[in-house]
C-alpha positions as CSV (number, residue, x, y, z in Angstrom):
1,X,-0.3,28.9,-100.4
2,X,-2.3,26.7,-98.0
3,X,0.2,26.2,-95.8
4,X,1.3,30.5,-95.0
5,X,-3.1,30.6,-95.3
6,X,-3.0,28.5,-92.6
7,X,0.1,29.8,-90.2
8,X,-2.1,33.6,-91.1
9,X,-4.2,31.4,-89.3
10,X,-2.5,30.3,-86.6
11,X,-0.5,34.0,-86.2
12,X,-4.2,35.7,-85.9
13,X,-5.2,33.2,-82.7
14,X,-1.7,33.9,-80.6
15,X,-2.3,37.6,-81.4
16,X,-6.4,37.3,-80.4
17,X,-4.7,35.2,-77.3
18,X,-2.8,38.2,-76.1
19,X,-4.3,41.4,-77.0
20,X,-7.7,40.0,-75.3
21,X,-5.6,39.4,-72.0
22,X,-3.7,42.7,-73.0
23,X,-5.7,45.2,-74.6
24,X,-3.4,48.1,-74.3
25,X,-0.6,46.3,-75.5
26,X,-2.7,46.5,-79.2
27,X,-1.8,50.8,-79.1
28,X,-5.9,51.8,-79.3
29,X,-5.4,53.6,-76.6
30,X,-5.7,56.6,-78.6
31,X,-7.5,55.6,-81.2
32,X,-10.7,57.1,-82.3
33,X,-13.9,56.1,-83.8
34,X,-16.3,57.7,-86.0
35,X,-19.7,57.9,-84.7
36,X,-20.9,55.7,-87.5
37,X,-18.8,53.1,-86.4
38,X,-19.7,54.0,-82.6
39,X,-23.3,53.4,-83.6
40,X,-22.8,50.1,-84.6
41,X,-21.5,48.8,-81.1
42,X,-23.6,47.8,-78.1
43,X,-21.0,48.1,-75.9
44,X,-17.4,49.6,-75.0
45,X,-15.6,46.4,-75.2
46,X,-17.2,45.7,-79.0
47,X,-15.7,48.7,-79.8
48,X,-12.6,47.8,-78.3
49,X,-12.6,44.1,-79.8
50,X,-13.1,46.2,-83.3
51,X,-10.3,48.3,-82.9
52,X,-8.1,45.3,-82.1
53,X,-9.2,43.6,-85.0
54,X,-8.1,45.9,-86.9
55,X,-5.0,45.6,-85.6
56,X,-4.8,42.3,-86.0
57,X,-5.8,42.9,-89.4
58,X,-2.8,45.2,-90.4
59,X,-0.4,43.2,-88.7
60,X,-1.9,39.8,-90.7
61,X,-1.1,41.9,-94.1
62,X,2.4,43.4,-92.9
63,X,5.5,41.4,-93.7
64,X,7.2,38.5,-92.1
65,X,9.2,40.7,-91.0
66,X,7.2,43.1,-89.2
67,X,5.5,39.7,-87.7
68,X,8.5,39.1,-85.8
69,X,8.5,42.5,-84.7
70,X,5.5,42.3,-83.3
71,X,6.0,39.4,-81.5
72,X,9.0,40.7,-79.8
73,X,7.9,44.3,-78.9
74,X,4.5,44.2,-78.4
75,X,4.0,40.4,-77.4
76,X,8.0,41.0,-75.6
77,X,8.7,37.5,-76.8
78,X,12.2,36.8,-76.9
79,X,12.4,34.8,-79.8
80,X,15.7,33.2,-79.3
81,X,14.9,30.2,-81.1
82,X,13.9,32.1,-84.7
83,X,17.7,32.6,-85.9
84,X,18.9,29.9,-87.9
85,X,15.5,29.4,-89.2
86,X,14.8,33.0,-89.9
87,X,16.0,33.5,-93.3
88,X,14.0,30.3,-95.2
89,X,11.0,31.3,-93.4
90,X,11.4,34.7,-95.1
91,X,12.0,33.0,-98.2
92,X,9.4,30.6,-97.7
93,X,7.0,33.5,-97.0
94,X,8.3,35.5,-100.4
95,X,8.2,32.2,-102.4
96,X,4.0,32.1,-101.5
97,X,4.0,35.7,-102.6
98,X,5.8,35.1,-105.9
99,X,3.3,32.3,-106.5
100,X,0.4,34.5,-105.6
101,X,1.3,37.9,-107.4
102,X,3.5,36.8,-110.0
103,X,3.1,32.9,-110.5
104,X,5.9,31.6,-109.4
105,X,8.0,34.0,-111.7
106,X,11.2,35.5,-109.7
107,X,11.1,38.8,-109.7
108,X,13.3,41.7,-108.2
109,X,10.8,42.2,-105.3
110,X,11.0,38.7,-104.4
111,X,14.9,38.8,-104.5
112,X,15.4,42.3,-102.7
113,X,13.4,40.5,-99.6
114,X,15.3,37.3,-99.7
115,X,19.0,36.7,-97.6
116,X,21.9,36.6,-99.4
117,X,22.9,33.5,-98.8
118,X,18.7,32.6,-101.2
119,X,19.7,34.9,-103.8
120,X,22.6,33.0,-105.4
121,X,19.8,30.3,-105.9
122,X,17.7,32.4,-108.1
123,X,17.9,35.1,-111.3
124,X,15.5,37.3,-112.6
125,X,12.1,35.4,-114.7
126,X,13.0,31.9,-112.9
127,X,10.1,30.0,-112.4
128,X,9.9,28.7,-109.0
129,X,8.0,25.9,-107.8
130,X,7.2,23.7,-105.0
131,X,8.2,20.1,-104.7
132,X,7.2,17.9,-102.1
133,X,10.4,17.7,-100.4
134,X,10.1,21.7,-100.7
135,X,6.7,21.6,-99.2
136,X,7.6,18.9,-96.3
137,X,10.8,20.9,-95.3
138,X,8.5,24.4,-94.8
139,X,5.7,22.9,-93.1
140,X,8.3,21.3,-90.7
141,X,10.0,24.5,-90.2
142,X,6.5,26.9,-89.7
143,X,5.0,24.0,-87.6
144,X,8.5,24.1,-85.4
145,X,8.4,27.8,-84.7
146,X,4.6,28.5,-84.5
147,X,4.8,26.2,-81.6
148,X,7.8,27.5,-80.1
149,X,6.0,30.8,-80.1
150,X,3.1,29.9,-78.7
151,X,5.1,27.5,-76.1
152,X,7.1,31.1,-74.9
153,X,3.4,32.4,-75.3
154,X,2.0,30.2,-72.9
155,X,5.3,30.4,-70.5
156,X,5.1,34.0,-70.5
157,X,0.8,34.1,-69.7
158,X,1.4,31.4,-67.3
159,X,4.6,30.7,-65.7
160,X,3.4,28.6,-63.2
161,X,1.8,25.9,-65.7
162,X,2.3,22.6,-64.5
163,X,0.8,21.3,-68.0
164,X,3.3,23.0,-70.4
165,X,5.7,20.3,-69.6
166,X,3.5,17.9,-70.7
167,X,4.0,19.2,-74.0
């Protein structure tokens, strides 16, 4: 639970990054405000930085899934890397749900959003857990990934970086 509280984390600063370089790449651009809400801002760009938010916001509470795609069409990362670790992360993102909503008890939700090749693993009213070597092998994974992402991230905001090799 820590550890997807923490790459929620890590998602909302790479999207921040980008839509505050990129504003119109958030879709506000058509967006409106109620005066309320306009009332509450000193300036344009505070209303802008709301609206963003909120964006942020939605995409935070969408799926892993719908991450992804917002990664690759509205941050046009390519992504190339995600494949053969795509599946466990989804499962690894369902399992933290299951433990939230339903503690730890498999349930048809968590198995319609798993891969096939996860659902052999599991039945119905299995109680999952997390083991350490569970727990090391998806914080290796989302630690791998979250810094490819924000590696393209930085290639693709600065590709003239001479420090990105350092890294």
């Amino acid at each position: 639970i820590s550890l997807l509280s923490s790459v929620e984390w890590y998602f909302s600063q790479i999207l921040h990054l980008h839509f505050d370089k990129f504003p119109d790449n958030a879709g506000i651009n058509k967006k409106s405000l109620t005066l309320e809400n306009l009332k509450t801002f000193d300036t344009v760009k505070d209303a802008e930085r709301y609206l963003v938010d909120q964006k942020i916001d939605s995409i935070l509470r969408g799926s892993f899934k719908d991450w992804v795609d917002t990664l690759k069409n509205d941050l046009s990362l390519k992504l190339k890397f995600l494949g053969e670790y795509y599946d466990n992360l989804i499962e690894i993102y369902q399992r933290r749900n299951l433990l939230v909503h339903n503690g730890g008890k498999v349930n048809s939700i968590y198995l319609s959003k798993i891969s096939k090749s996860h659902k052999g693993e599991f039945k119905i009213d299995d109680r999952l857990t997390v083991g350490k070597e569970y727990l090391e092998n998806a914080i290796d994974q989302f630690h791998l990934i979250f810094i490819l992402i924000a590696s393209e991230l930085w290639q693709k905001l600065e590709p003239e970086s001479e420090h990105r090799g350092k890294y």
